[in-house]
N, C-alpha and C positions, 0 to 999 in steps of 0.2 A: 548382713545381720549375723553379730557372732551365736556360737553352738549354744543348747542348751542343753545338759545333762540331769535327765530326770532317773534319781539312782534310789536302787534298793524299795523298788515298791511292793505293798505286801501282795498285793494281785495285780497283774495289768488283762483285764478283759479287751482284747484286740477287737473281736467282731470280725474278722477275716476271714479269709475262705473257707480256713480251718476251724475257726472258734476258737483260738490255741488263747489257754489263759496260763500266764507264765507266775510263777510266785518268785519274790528279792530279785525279780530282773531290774533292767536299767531300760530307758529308752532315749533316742539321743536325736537334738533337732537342730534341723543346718539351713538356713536359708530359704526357713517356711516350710521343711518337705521332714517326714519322720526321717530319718540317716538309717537308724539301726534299732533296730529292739533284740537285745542278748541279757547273760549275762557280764559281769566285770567289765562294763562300759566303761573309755574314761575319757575326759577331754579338758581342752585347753580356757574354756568358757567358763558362762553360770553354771551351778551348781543348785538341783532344788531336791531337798530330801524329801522323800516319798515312803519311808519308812513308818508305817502305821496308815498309808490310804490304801485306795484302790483305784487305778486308772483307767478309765471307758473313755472309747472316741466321746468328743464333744457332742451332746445332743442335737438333734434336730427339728424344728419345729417347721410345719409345713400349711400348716393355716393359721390368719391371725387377722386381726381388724385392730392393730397397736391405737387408732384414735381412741379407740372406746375405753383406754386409762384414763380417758377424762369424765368418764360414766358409769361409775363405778356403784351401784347399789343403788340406780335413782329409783324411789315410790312411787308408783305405780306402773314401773316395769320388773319387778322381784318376784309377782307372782305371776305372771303371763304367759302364757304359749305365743310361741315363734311370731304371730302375726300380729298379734294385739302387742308384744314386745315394743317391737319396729314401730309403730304405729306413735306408742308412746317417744321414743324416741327419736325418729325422724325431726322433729320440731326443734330438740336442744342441736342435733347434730349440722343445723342447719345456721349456725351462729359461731361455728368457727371460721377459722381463717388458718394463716400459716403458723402462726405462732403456735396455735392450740394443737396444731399437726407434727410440730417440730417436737415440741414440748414433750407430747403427749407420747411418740414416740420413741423419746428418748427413756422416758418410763418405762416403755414397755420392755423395751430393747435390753434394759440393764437388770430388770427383774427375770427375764429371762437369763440373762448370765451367771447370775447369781445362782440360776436354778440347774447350773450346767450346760447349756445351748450357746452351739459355738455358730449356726447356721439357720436361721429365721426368713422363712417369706413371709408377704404383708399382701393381705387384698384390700388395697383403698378404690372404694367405689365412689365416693362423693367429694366433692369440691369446692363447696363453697367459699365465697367469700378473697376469692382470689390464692386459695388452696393446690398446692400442686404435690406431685409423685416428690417433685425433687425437696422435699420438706422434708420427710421421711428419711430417702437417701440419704440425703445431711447431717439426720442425726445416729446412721445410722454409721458413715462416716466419721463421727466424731469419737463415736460409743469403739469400734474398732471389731463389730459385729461383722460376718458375711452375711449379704441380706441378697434376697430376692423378691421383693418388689413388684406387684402386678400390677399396671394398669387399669384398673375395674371401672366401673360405669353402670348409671342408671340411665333408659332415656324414655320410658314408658311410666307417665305419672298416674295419680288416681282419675283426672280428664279422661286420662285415656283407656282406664280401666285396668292401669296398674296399681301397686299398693303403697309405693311413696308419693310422697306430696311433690306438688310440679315443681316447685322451688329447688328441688335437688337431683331433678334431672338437667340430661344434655342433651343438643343434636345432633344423631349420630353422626353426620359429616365431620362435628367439631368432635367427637369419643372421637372417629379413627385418624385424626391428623394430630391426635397427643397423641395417641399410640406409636405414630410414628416418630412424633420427636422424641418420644422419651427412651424408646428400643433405640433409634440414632446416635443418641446422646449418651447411656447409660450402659447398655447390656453388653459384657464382656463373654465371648464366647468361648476364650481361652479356658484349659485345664489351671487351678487354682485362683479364676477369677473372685475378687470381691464383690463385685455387683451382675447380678444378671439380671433382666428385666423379663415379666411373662405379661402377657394379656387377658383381661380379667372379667367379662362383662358378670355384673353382680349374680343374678341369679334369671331363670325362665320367668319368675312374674316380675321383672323390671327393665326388664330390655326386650325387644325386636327378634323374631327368626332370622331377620335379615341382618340384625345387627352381629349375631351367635354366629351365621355363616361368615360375614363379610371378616369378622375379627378372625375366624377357623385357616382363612385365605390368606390373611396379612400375617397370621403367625407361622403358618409351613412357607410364608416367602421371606420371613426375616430370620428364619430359623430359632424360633424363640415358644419357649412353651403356655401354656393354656389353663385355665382355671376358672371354677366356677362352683357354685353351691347346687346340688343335686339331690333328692330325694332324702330331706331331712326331715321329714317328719308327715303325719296323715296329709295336713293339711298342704302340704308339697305334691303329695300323689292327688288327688283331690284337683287340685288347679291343674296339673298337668295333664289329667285325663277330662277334664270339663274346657278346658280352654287347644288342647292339642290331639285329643281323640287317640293317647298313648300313652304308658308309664312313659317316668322318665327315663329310663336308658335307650329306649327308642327315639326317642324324642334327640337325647343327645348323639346317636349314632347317625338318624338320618342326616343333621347338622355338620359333622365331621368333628364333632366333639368327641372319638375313643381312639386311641394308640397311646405308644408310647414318651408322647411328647404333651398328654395330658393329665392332667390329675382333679379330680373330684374332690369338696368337701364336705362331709359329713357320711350322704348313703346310706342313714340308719334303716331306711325303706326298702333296700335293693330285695328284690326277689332272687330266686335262682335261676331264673335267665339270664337275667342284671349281672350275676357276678360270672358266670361265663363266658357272656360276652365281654366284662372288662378282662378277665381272665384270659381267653384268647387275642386281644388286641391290644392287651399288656398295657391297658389304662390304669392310672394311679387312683389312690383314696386317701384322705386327711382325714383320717379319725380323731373326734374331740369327744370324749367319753364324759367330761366334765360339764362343757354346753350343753352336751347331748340330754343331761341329768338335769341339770340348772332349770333348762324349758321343757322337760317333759317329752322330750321327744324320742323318745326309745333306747335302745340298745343296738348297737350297730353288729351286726352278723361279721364282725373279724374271724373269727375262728371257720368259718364256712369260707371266705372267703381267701383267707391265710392259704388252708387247705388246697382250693384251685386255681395258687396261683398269682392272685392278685398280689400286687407290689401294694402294701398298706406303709405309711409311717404315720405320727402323731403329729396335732394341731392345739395347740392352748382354748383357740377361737379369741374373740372378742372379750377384751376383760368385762363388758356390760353383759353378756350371757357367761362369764365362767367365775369374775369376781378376781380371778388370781390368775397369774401367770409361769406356774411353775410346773416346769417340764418335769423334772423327775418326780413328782407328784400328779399327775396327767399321767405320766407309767402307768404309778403304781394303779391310777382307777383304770386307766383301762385293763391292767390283767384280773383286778377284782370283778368287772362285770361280766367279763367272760365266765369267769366260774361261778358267778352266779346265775348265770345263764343259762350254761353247760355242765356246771360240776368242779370239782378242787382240781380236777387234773387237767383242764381244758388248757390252761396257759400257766406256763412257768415266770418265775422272776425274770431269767432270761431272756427267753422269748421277748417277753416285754420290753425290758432292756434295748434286744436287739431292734425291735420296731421304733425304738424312739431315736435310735441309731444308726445304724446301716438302713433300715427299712425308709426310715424318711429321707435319708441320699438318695439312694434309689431312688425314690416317689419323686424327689427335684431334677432327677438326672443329674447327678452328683456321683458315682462313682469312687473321683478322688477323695472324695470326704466319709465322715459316718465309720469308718474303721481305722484299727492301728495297723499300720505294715510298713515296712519301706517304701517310699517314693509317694506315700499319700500326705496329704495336709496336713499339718502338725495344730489340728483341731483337739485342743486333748484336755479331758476333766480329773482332776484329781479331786476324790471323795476320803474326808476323813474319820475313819472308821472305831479311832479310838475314845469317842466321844460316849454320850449317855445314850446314843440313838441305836448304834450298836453295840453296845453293852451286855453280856452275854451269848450275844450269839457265836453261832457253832460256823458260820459259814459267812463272815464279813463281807463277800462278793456276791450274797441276793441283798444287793444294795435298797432293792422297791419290798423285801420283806422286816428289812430292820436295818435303815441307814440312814444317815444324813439327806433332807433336803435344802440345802445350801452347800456350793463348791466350796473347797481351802483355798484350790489355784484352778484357772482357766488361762487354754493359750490360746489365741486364734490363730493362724499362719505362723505358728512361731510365737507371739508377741503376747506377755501377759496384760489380761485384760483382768481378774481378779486375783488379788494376793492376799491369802489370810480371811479370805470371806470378805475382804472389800474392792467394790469397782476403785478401779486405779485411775481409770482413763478420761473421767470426768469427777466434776464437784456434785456427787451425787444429793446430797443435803442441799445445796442450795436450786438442786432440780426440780428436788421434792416442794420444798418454798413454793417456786413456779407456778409448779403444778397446782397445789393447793390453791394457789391465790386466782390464776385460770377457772378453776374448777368454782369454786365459790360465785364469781363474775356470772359464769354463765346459770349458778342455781339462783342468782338475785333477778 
């Protein structure tokens, strides 16, 4: 792969050890790894002026259900809380197939780029219809995204006193022999891999204890990490203490569900045991401030948790609970409800920045990624700040206070993926088509 020379930019916010934000540096990329970040860089390669942006590692997003681009504003799930949501929609979700998987991810995947995000996991829990992990993968393959991928799973239906319909569960035997093929097949454990795979059973009301341990077993022996939906709302604490006789961080620890090789999504419930415990056992969280809002389901205690410790980064969610999927807009709400929470001073543009950043490396176990330095990922956004968006301001780099939410340029590994504010790497218009005419199908 020849260099690429990203020169003269007006801030580059690294996110690095230091937090060092350089002004008219250059940054320089050699075979997918940053080279150098200086001034008066110069090389033999491409050339891309950065004169008038601002450069942040590539976003990362850390929770998502990319099917649900196929579900986007359906009636009678717009007003609902968490459970009546699902409920409504379980039945459409039940009528796809690969196509609608493939499709529907490819959406998702490219709307995320657009919004800055160079590094996306996916928790696909259901299958129907001859539906698989490697659908996703494919597109997300094509798209030229790093993804990570979780295996999820339902296998407890409403028969059994769970809350999806039988039609969309599995038996466990058959969840943990995909799991196996698809960590076999797919999860790269190399530093700067493109695919890693995690295991994913969907949430405590749709799977097994037996299923949460057995997957806790196969994931510390495949070396792969863990995920799962956790105390997102009353009606979450409610089933966890009427069906398990404990909140759920209990619930998840007795499991082998806390260390550092898992991550939690959402947690707007955690108490302050909750965040100690993930605090000490350096458990991850996916905060999705937008879904959180969407359904009613609280405000998630970042800022308490920030504080002890917890490794927190950002999640979109489901576009059928957030509507959109735009990360640097997902920033910006999360550091808005913090200070609504807490006050003006509770969380900076920064901060925010950084949690969508580095903090969601982290939360995947991603190190390499999430910040600018030498020898990391040449995952990198360029934000253009001479636009109407930040117009006037005094400080072009609180990008979530007054910036662009759409890239100019996006690289993943080196390799541009947006140029000029459009995806390069597929026919994005005749996605949309697809999409459309899928989506209609399944409202007929």
């Amino acid at each position: 792969m020849p260099e690429t020379l990203i020169r003269n930019a007006h801030t580059i916010l690294t996110m690095d050890d230091d937090r060092r934000e350089l002004s008219g540096a250059d940054l320089l990329i050699r075979d997918g790894v940053i080279a150098d970040i200086d001034h008066g860089l110069s090389t033999s390669g491409e050339i891309v002026e950065a004169s008038g942006c601002v450069v942040t590692p590539g976003l990362v997003n850390t929770h998502h259900h990319l099917y649900q681009t196929l579900t986007r504003a359906v009636p009678g799930g717009q007003d609902a809380l968490l459970f009546g949501w699902l409920k409504t929609l379980y039945p459409i979700w039940s009528r796809f197939g690969p196509e609608e998987m493939r499709v529907s991810a490819l959406i998702g995947l490219a709307e995320l780029a657009l919004s800055g995000c160079t590094l996306s996991s996916d928790h696909l829990y259901l299958y129907p219809n001859g539906a698989r992990l490697d659908d996703t993968i494919d597109a997300a393959q094509e798209l030229g995204l790093r993804f990570h991928p979780t295996r999820g799973a339902m296998s407890i239906g409403e028969s059994a006193g769970g809350l999806p319909p039988d039609a969309l569960v599995e038996k466990e035997d058959s969840i943990l022999a995909d799991m196996t093929r698809v960590v076999d097949r797919f999860h790269d454990p190399r530093e700067g891999a493109m695919i890693r795979v995690g295991l994913a059973p969907c949430s405590p009301f749709s799977v097994s204890r037996e299923l949460m341990r057995d997957t806790a077993l196969m994931a510390r022996d495949k070396g792969v990490m863990l995920h799962t939906h956790l105390a997102e709302n009353d009606e979450d604490i409610a089933y966890s203490e009427a069906q398990f006789g404990c909140r759920p961080g209990q619930y998840a620890e007795d499991l082998g569900w806390t260390g550092p090789d898992v991550w939690h999504a959402h947690c707007v419930k955690l108490d302050r045991q909750e965040i100690d415990l993930f605090a000490r056992t350096r458990t991850g969280v996916a905060h999705c401030p937008c879904s959180n809002c969407r359904l009613g389901s609280g405000i998630a205690p970042i800022r308490a948790m920030r504080d002890a410790g917890v490794t927190v980064g950002l999640g979109v969610d489901g576009s059928a609970s957030n509507d959109s999927g735009n990360l640097i807009s997902e920033a910006r709400q999360a550091m808005l409800l913090q200070r609504v929470a807490n006050g003006a001073d509770t969380m900076s543009a920064r901060e925010a920045l950084e949690i969508a950043t580095r903090g969601g490396a982290d939360t995947l176990g991603r190190p390499d990624c999430g910040r600018l330095a030498s020898g990391k990922r040449a995952d990198i956004a360029l934000w253009d700040v001479t636009g109407i968006h930040s117009a006037g301001s005094w400080d072009p780099a609180a990008l979530l206070l007054a910036g662009p939410t759409t890239v100019r340029h996006l690289f993943v590994e080196g390799r541009q993926i947006v140029r000029d504010g459009q995806i390069i790497t597929i026919d994005l218009p005749r996605t949309i088509e697809t999409q459309n005419r899928l989506a209609r199908a399944l409202q007929a």
